[in-house]
C-alpha positions in Angstrom: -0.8 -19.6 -29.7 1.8 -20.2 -27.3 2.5 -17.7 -24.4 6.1 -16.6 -25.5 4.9 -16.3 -29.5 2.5 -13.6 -28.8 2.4 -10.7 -30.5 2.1 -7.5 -29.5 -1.2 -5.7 -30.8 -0.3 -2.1 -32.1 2.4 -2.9 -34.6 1.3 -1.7 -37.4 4.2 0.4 -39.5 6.5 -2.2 -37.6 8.6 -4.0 -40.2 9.1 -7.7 -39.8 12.2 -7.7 -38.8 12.1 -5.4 -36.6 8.7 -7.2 -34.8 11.3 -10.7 -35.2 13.8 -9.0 -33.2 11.2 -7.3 -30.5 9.7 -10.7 -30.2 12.9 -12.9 -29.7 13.9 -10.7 -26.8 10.8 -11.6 -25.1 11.1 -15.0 -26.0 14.8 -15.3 -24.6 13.8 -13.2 -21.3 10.9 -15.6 -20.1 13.1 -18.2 -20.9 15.3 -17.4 -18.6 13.2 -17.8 -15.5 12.6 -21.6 -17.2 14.8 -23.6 -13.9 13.0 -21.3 -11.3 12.1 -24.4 -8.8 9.0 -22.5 -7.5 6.3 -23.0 -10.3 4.1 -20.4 -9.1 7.2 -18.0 -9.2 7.7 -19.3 -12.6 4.5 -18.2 -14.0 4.5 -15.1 -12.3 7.6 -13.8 -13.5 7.1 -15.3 -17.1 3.5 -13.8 -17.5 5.0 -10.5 -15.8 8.0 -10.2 -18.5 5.1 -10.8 -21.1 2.6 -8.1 -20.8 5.8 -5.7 -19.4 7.1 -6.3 -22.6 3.9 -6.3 -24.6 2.9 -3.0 -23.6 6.4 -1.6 -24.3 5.9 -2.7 -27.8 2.5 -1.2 -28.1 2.6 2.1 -26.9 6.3 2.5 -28.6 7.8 3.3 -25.4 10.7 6.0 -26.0 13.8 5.9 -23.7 12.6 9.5 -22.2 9.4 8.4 -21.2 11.3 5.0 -19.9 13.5 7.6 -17.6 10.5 9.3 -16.5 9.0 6.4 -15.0 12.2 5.0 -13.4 11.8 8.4 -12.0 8.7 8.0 -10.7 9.0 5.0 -9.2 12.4 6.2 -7.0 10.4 8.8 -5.7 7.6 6.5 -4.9 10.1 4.7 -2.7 12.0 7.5 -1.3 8.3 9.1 0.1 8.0 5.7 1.3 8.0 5.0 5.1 6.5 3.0 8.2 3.7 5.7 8.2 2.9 6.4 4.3 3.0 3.7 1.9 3.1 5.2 -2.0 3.2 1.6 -3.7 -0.3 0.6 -2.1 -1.1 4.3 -2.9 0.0 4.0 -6.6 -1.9 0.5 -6.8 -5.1 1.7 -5.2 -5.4 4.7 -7.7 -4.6 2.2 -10.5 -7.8 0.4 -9.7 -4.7 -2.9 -9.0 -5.8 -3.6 -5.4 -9.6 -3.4 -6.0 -8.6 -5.7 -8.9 -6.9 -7.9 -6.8 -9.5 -8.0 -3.6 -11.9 -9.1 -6.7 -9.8 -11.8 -8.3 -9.5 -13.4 -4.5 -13.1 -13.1 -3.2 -14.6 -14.8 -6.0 -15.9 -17.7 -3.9 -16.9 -15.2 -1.3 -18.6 -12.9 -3.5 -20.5 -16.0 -5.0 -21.2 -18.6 -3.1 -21.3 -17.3 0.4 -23.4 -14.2 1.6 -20.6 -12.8 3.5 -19.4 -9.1 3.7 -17.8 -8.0 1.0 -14.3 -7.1 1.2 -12.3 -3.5 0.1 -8.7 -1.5 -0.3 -6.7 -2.0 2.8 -5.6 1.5 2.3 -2.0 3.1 3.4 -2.7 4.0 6.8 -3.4 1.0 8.9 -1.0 0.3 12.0 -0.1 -3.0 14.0 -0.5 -0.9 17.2 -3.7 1.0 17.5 -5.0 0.7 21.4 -7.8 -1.3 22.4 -10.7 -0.2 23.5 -13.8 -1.7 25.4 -16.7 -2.0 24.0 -18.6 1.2 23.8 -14.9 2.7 24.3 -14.0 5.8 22.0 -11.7 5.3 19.1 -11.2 9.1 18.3 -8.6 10.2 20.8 -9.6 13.9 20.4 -9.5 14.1 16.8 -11.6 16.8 15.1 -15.4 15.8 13.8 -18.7 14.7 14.9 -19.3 12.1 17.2 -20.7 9.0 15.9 -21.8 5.4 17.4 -21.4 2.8 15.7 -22.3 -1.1 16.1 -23.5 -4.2 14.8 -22.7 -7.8 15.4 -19.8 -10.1 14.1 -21.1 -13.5 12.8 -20.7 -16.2 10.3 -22.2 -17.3 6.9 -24.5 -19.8 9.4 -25.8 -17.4 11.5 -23.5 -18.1 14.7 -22.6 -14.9 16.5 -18.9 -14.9 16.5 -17.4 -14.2 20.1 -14.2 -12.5 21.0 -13.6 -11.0 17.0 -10.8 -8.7 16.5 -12.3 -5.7 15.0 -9.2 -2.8 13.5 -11.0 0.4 13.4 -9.5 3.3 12.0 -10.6 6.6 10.0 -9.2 10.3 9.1 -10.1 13.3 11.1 -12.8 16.1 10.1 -9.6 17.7 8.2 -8.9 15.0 6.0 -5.9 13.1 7.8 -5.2 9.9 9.7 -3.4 10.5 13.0 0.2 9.3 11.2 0.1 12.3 8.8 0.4 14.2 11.7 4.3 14.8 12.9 3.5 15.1 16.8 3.2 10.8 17.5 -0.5 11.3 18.3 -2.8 8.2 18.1 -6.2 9.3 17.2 -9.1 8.2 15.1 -7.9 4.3 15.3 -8.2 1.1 18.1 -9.2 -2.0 18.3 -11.6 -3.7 20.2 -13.4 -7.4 21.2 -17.0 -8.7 20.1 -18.6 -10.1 22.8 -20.3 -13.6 24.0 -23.2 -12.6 21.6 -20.9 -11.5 18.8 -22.1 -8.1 19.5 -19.7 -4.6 19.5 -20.1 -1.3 19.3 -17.4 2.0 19.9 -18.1 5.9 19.4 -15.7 7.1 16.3 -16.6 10.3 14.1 -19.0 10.7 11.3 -16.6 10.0 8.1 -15.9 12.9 5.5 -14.3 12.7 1.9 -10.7 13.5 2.0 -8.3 13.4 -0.5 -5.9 10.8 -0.2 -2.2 12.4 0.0 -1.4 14.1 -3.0 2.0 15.9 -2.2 4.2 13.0 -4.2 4.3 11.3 -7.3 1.0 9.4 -7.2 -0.2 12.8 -6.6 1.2 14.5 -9.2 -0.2 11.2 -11.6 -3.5 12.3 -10.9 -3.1 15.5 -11.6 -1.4 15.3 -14.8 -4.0 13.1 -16.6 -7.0 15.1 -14.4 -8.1 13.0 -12.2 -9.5 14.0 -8.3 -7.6 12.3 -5.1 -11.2 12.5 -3.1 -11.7 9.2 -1.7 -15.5 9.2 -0.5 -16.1 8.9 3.2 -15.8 5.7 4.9 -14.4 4.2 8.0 -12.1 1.8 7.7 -12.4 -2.2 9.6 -10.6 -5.3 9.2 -11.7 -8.1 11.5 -10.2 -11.3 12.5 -11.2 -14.6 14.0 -10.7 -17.9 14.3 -11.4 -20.4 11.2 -12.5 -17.6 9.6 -11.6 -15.6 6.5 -10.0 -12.3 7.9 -11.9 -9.2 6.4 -10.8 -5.8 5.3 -13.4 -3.8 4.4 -14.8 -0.1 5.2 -18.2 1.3 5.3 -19.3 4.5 3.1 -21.7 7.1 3.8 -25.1 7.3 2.2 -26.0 10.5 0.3 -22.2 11.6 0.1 -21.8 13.0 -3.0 -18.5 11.9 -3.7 -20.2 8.5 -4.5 -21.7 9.2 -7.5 -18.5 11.2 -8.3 -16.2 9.0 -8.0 -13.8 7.6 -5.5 -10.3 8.1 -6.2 -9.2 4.2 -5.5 -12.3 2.7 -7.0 -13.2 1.1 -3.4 -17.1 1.5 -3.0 -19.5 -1.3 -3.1 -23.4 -1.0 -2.6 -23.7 -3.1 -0.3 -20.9 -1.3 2.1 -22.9 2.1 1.4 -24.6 2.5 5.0 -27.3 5.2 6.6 -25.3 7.2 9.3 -28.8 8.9 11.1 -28.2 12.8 12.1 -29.5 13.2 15.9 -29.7 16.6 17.1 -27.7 18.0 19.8 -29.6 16.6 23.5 -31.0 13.8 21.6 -30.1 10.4 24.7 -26.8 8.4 23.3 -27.1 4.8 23.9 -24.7 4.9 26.7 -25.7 7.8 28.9 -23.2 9.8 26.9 -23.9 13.5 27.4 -23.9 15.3 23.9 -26.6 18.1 25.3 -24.8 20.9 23.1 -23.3 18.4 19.9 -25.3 16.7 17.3 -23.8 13.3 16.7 -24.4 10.2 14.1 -25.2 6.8 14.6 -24.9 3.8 12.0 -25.3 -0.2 12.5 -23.0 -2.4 10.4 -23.2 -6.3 10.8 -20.7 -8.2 10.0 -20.7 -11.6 8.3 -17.5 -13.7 8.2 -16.5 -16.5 5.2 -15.1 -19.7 6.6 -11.2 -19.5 6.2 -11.6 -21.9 3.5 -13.3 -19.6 1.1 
């Protein structure tokens, strides 16, 4: 069966000539995008207008329900901004870009013992500070101290010098610096691995937060009963020459909102890391003094794919 003589499933009660008509429409449509000179545009578009138009005929789509999502979607835009991005929002709730991070890391996942990649997430910037090594990515922001390191290397075994590593998490109330109106930069830097492929900053102890749930997406969720928790993590995306870039975060062990679910579908096991309570006056690796504060540590090593993969 050809791609533009598929049927829609779910037409049962549908008379022939009516399912002719549907069915010639889709025909005619993907035709259309026939002289598009990039191929991979071609097939895009074409297998696009066939499932859009497949699940319109299954579900019976009525012109209200058609108005209601051409609703949604201009509010989607209009919450849209340099700081909130409702489209990756609406994707990562739809399970899309977890979809899409598995469809692309195939090889990786595979072949190649490297770290596994996750959701980007709406709340990354191009302009976080750096940081030394050891440096503090928190900028004040409420929680628990916590150190983190680990080392950057590749699938061989070769530490990976000079890696840029993106940090950047919410605060102990649930929000990333940019959901704040006052132009603070807080729980977010960047930093260098050294010779030895080695780094380490002090960031705070991740908490489950929901993710914003004031606009449509929100309102999605809530309508069909689903939680906008995302379990805790700490965002990283790491960079280096000829080698695959990495987005991925790390998630706390024993959270609860594991096993209950995470609202963008973005936990893996082998991402799930022990963060190890130490009681207030317990030594911090760099002299730090934390006399009257317990704080968290966690390692997470870091293996790169060739760029290849």
């Amino acid at each position: 069966m050809t791609e533009t003589s598929t049927t829609a499933s779910g037409t049962g009660g549908i008379s022939s000539e009516q399912q002719a008509v549907e069915q010639q429409l889709v025909e005619t449509v993907i035709a259309s995008f026939d002289k598009a000179e990039d191929p991979r545009l071609k097939q895009l578009m074409q297998s696009l207008t066939k499932h859009l138009h497949n699940f319109i005929r299954e579900v019976r789509l009525t012109e209200d329900e058609w108005n209601k999502g051409i609703e949604f979607l201009t509010a989607a835009g209009h919450i849209t901004d340099d700081k909130r991005q409702e489209f990756i929002l609406l994707s990562d709730v739809l399970g899309a870009s977890m979809q899409t991070i598995a469809v692309n890391n195939e090889a990786v996942k595979q072949t190649l013992d490297a770290t596994e990649a996750t959701v980007f997430g709406p709340f990354f910037t191009e302009d976080a500070p750096e940081i030394p090594i050891g440096g503090d990515i928190a900028g004040g922001a409420a929680g628990q101290p916590c150190w983190v390191e680990g080392t950057v290397k590749d699938t061989s075994g070769n530490p990976v010098p000079n890696a840029r590593i993106e940090v950047w998490e919410a605060d102990d109330d649930g929000f990333y610096d940019v959901q704040y109106t006052d132009g603070r930069v807080a729980g977010r830097a960047h930093l260098y691995s050294d010779e030895d492929g080695h780094y380490s900053f002090w960031g705070l102890t991740p908490t489950p937060y929901p993710i914003p749930h004031d606009g449509p997406v929100g309102k999605m969720l809530e309508a069909v009963g689903r939680s906008p928790v995302r379990a805790s993590h700490l965002h990283f995306m790491v960079t280096a020459q000829n080698l695959r870039t990495l987005v991925t975060h790390i998630f706390v062990e024993g959270d609860p909102q594991i096993e209950i679910g995470d609202s963008v579908f973005g936990v893996k096991d082998s991402l799930i890391k022990t963060f190890d309570q130490q009681p207030a006056g317990t030594p911090t690796p760099d002299g730090r003094d934390l006399a009257a504060q317990a704080w968290a540590r966690t390692r997470f090593d870091i293996v790169l794919a060739p760029a290849e993969a």
